[in-house]
PyMOL Python script that loads the backbone (N, CA, C, O; Angstrom):
from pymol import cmd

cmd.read_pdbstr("""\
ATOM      1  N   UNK A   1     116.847  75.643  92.383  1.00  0.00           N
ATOM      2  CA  UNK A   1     116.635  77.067  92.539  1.00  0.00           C
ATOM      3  C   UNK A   1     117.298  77.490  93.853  1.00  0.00           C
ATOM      4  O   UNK A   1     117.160  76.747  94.825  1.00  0.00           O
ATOM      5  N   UNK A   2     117.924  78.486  93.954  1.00  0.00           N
ATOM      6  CA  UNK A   2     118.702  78.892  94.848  1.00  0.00           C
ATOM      7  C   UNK A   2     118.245  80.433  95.500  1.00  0.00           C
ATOM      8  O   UNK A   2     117.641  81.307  94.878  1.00  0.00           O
ATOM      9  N   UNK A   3     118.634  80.491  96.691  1.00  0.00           N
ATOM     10  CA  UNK A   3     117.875  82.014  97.570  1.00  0.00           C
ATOM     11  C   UNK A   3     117.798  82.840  96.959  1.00  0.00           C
ATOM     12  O   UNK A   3     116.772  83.499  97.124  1.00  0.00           O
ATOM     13  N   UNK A   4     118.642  83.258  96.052  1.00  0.00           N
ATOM     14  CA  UNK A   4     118.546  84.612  95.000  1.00  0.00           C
ATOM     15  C   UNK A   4     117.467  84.305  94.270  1.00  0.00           C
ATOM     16  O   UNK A   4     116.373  84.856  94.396  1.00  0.00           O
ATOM     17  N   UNK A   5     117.706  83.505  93.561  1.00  0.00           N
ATOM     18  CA  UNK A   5     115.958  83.083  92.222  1.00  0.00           C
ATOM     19  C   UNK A   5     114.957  83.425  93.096  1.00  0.00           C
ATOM     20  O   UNK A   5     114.126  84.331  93.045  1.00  0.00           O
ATOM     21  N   UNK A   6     115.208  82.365  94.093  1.00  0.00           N
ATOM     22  CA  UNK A   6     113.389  82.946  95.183  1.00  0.00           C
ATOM     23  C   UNK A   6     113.074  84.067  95.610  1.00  0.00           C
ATOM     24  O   UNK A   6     111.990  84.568  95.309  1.00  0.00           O
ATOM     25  N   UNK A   7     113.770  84.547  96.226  1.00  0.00           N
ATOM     26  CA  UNK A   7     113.775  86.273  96.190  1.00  0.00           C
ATOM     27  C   UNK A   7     114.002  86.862  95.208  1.00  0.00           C
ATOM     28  O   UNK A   7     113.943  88.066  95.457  1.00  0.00           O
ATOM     29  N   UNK A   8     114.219  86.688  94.267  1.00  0.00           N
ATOM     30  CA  UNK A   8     113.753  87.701  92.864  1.00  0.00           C
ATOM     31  C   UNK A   8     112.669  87.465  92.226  1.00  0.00           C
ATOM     32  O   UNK A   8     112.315  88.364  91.464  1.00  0.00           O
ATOM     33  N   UNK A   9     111.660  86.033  92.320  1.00  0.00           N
ATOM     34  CA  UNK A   9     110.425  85.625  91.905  1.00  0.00           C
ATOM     35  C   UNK A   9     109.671  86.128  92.952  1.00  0.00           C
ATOM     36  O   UNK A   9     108.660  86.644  92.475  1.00  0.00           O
ATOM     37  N   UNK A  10     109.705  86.252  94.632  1.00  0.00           N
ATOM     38  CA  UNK A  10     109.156  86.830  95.757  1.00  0.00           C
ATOM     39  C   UNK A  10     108.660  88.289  95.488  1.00  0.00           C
ATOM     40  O   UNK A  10     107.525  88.757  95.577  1.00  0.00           O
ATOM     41  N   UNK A  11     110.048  88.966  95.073  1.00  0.00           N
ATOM     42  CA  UNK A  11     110.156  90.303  94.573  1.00  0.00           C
ATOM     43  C   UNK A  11     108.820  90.539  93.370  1.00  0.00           C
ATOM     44  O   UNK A  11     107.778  91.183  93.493  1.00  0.00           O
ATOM     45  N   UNK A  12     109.322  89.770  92.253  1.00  0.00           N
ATOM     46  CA  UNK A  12     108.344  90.249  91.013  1.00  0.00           C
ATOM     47  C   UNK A  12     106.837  89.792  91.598  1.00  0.00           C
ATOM     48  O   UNK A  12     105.814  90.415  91.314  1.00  0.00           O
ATOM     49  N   UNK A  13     106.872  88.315  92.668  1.00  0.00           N
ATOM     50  CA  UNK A  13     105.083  88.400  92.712  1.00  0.00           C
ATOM     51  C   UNK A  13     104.958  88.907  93.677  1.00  0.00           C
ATOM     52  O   UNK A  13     103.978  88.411  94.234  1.00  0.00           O
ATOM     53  N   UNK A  14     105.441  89.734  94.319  1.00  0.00           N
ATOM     54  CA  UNK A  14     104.867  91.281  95.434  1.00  0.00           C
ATOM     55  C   UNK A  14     104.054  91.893  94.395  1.00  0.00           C
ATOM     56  O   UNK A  14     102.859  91.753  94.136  1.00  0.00           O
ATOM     57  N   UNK A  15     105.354  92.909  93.620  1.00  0.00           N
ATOM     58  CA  UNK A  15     104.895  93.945  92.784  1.00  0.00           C
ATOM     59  C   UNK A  15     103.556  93.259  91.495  1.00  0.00           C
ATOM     60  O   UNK A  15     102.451  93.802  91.480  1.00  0.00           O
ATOM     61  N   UNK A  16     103.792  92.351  90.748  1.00  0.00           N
ATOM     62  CA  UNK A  16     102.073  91.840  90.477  1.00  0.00           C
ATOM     63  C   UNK A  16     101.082  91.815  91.331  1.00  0.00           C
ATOM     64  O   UNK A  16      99.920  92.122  91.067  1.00  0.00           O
ATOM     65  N   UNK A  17     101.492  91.458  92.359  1.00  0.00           N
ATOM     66  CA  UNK A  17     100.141  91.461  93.132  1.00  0.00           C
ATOM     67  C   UNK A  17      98.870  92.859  93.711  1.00  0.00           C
ATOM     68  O   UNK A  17      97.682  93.089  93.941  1.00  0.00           O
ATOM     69  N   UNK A  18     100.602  93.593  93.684  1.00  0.00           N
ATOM     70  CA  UNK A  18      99.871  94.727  94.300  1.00  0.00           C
ATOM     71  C   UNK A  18      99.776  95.917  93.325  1.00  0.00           C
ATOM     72  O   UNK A  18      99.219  96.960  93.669  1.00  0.00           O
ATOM     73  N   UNK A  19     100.294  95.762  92.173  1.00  0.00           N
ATOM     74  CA  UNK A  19      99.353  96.291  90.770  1.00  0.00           C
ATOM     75  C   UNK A  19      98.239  96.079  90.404  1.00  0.00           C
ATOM     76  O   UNK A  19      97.516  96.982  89.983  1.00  0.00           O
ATOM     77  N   UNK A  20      97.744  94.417  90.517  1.00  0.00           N
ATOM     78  CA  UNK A  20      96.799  94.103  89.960  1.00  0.00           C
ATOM     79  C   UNK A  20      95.640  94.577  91.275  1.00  0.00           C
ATOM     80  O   UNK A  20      94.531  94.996  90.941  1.00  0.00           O
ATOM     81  N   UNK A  21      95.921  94.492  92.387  1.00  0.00           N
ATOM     82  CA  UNK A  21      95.191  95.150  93.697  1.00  0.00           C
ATOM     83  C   UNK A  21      95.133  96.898  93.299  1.00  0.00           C
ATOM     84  O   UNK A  21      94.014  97.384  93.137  1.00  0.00           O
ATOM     85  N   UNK A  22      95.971  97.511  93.199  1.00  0.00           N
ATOM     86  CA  UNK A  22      95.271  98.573  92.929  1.00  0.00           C
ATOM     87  C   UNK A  22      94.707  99.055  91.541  1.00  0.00           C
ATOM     88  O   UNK A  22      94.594 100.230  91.192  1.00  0.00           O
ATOM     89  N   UNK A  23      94.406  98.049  90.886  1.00  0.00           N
ATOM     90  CA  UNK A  23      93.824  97.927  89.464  1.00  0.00           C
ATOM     91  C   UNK A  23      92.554  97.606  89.084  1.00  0.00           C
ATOM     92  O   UNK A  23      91.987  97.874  88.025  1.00  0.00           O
ATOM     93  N   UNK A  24      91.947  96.701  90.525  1.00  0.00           N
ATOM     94  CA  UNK A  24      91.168  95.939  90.064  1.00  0.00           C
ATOM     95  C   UNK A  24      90.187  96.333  92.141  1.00  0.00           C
ATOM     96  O   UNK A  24      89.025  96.029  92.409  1.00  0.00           O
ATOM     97  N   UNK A  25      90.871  96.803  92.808  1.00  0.00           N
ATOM     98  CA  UNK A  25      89.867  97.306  93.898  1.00  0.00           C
ATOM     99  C   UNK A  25      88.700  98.479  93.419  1.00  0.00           C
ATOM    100  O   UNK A  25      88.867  99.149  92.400  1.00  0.00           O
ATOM    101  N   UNK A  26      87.864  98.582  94.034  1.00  0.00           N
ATOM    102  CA  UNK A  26      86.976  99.578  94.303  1.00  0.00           C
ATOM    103  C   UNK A  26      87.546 100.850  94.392  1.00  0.00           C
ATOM    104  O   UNK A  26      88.719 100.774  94.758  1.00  0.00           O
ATOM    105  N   UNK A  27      87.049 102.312  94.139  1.00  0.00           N
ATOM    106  CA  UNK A  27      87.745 103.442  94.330  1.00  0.00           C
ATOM    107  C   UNK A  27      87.191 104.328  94.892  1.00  0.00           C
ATOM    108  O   UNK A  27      85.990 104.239  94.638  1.00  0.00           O
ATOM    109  N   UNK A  28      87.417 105.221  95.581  1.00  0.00           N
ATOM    110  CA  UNK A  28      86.555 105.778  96.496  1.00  0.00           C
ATOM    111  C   UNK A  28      85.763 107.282  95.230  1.00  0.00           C
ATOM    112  O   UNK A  28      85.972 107.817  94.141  1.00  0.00           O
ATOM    113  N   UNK A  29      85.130 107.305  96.018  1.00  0.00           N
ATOM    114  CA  UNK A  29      84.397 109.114  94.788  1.00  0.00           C
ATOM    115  C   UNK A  29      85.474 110.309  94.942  1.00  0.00           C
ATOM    116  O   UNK A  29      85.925 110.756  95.996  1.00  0.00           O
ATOM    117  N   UNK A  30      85.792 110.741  93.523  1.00  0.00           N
ATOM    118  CA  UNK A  30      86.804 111.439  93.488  1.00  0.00           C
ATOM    119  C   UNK A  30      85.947 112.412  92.313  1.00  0.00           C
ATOM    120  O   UNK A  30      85.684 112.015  91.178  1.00  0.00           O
ATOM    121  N   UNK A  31      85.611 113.666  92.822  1.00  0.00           N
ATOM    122  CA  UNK A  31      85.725 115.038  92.113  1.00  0.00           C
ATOM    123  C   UNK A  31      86.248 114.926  91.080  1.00  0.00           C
ATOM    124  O   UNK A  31      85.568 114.600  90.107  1.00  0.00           O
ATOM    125  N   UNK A  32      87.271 115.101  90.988  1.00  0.00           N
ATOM    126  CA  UNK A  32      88.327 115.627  89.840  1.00  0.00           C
ATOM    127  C   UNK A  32      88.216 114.536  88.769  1.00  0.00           C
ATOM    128  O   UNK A  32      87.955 114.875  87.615  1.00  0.00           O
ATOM    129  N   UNK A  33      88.424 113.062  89.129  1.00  0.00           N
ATOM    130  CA  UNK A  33      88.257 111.468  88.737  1.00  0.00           C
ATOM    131  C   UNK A  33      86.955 111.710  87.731  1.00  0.00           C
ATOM    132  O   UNK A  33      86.873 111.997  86.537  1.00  0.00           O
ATOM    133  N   UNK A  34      85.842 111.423  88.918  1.00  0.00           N
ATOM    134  CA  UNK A  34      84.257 111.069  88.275  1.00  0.00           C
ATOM    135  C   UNK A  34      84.067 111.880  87.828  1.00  0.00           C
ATOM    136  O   UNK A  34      83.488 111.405  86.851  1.00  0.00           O
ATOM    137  N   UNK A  35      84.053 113.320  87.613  1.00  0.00           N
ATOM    138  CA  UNK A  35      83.101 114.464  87.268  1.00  0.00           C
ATOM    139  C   UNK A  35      84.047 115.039  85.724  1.00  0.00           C
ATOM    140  O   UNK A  35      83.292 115.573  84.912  1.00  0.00           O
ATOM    141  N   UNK A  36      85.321 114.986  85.346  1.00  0.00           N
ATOM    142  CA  UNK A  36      85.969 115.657  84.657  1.00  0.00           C
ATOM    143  C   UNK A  36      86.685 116.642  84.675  1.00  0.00           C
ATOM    144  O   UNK A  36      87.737 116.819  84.060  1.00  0.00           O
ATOM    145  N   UNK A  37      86.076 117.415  85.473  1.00  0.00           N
ATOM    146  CA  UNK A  37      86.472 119.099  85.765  1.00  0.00           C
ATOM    147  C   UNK A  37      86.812 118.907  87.149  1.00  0.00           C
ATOM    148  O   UNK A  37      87.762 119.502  87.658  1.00  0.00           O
ATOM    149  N   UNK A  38      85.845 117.844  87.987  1.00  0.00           N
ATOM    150  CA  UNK A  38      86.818 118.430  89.457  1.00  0.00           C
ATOM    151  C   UNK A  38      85.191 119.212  90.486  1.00  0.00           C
ATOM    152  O   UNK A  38      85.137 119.241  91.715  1.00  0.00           O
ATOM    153  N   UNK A  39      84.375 119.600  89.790  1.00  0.00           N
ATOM    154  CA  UNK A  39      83.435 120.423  90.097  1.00  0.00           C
ATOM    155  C   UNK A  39      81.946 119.721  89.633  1.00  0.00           C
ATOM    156  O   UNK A  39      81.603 119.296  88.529  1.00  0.00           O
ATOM    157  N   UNK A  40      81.166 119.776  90.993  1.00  0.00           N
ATOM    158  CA  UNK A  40      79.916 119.359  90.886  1.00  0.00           C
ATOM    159  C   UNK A  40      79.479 120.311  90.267  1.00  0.00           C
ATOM    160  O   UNK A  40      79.951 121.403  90.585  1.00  0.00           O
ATOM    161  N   UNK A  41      77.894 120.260  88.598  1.00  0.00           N
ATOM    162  CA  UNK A  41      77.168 120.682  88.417  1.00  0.00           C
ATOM    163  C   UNK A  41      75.881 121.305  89.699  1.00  0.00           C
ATOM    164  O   UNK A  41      75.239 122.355  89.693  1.00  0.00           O
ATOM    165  N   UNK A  42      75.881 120.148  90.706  1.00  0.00           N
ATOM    166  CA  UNK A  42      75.122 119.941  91.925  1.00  0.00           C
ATOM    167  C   UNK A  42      74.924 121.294  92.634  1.00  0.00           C
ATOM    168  O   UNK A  42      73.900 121.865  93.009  1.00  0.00           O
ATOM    169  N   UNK A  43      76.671 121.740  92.722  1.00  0.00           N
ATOM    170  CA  UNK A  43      76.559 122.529  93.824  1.00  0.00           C
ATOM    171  C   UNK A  43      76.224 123.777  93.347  1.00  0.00           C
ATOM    172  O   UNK A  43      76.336 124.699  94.156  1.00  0.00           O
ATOM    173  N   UNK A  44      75.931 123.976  92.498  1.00  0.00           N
ATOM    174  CA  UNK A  44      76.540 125.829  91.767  1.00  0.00           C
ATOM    175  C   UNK A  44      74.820 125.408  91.745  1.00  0.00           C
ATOM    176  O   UNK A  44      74.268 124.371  91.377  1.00  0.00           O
ATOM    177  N   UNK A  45      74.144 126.963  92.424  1.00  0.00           N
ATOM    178  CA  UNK A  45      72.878 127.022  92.497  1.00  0.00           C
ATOM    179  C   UNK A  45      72.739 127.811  90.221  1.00  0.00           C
ATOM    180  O   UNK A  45      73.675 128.169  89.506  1.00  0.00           O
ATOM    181  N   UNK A  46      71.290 127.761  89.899  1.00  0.00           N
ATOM    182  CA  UNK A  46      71.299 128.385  88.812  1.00  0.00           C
ATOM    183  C   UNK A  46      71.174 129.725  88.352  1.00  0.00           C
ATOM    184  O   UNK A  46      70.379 130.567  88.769  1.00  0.00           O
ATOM    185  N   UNK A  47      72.427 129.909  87.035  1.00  0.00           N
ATOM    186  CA  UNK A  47      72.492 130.965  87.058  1.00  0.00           C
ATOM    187  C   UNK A  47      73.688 131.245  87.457  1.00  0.00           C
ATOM    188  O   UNK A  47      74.229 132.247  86.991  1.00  0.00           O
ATOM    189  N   UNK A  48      74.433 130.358  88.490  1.00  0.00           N
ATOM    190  CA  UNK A  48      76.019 131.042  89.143  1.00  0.00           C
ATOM    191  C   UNK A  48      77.102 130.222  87.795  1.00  0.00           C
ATOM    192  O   UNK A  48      77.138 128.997  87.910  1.00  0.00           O
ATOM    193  N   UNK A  49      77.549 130.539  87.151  1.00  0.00           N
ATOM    194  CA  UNK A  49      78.595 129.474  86.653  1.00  0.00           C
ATOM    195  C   UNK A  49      80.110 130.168  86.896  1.00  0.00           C
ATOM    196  O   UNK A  49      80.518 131.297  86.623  1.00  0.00           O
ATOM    197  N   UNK A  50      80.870 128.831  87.624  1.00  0.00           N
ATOM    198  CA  UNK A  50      82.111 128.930  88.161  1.00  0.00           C
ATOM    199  C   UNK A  50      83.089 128.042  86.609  1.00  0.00           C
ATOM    200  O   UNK A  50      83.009 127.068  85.861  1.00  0.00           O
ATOM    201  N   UNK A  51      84.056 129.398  86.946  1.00  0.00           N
ATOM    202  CA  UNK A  51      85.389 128.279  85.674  1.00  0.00           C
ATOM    203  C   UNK A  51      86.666 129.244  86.167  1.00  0.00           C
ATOM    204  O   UNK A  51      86.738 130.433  86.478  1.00  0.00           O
ATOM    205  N   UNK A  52      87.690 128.094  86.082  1.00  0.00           N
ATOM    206  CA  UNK A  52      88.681 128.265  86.251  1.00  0.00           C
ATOM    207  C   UNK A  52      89.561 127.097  86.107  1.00  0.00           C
ATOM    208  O   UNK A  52      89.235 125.912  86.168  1.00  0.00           O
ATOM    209  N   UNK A  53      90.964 127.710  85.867  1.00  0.00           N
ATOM    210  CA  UNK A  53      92.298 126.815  85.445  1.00  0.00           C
ATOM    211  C   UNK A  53      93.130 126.610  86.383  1.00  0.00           C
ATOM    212  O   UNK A  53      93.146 127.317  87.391  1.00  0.00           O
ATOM    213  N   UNK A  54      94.056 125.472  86.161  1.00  0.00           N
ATOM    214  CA  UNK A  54      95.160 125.100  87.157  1.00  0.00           C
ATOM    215  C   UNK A  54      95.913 126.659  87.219  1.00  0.00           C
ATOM    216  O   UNK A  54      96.015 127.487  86.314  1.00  0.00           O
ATOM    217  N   UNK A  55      96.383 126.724  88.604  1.00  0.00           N
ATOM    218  CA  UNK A  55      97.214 127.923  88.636  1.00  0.00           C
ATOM    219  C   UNK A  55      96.373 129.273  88.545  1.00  0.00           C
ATOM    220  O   UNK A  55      96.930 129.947  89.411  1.00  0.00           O
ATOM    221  N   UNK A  56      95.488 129.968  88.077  1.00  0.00           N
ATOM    222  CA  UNK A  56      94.877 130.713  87.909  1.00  0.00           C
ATOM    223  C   UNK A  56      93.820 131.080  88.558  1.00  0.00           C
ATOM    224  O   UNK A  56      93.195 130.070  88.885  1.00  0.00           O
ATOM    225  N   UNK A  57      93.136 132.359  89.026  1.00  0.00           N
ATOM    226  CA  UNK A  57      92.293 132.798  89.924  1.00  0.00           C
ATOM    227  C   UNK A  57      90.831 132.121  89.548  1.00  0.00           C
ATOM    228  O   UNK A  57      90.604 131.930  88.353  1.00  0.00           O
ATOM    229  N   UNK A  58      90.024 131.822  90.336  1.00  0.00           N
ATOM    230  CA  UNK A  58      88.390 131.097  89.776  1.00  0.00           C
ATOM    231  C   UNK A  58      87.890 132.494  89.320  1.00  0.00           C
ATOM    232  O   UNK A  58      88.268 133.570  89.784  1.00  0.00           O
ATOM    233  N   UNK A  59      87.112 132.330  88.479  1.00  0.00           N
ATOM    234  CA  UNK A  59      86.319 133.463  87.459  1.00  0.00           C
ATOM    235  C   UNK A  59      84.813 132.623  87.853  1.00  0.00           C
ATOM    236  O   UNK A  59      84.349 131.574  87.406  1.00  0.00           O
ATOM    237  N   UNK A  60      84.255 133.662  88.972  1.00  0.00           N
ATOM    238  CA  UNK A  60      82.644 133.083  88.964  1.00  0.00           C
ATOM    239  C   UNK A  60      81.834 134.590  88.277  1.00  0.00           C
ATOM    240  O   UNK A  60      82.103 135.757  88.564  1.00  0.00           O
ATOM    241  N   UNK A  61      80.903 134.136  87.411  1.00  0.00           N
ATOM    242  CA  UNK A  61      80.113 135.239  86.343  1.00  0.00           C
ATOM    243  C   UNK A  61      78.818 134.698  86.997  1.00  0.00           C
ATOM    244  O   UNK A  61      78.716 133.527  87.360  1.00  0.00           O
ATOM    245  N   UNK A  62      77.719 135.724  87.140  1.00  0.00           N
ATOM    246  CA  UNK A  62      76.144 135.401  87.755  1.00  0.00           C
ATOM    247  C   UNK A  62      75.661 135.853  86.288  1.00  0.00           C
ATOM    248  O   UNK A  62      75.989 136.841  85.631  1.00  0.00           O
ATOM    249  N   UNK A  63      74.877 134.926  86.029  1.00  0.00           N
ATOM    250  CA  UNK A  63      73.978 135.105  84.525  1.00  0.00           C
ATOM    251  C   UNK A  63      72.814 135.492  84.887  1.00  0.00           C
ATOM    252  O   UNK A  63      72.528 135.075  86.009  1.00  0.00           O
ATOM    253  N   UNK A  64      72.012 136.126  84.397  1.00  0.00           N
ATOM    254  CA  UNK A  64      70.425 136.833  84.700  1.00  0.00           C
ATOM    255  C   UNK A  64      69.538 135.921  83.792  1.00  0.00           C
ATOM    256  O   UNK A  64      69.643 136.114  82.581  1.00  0.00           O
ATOM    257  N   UNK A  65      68.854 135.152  84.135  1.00  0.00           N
ATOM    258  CA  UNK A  65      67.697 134.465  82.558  1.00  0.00           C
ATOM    259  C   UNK A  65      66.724 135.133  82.220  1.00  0.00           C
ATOM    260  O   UNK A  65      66.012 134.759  81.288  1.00  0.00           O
TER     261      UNK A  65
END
""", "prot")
cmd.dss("prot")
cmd.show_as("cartoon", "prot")
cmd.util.cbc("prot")
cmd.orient("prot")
């Protein structure tokens, strides 16, 4: 095996390694990730419901029960 082979096997087990590292680490809490929408149920007191789209103005409506 000659310097090129080793550095092209060096090369490919970098990039495995550090696929399978960001594949297989822990992930931090992500809004958008964990929740679906991006938006805690949590925060919106009841009665306020917030919606809105990429690009587009937020539309918050106050409901009366």
């Amino acid at each position: 095996m000659d310097w090129q082979q080793a550095a092209a096997l060096g090369v490919v087990a970098l990039t495995l390694g550090l696929i399978a590292w960001r594949r297989f680490r822990p992930h931090r809490f992500n809004f958008h990730r964990d929740t679906g929408c991006g938006c805690s149920s949590a925060t919106n007191p009841p009665g306020l419901v917030v919606h809105g789209r990429r690009g587009e103005k937020p539309k918050i409506t106050v409901k009366s029960s």
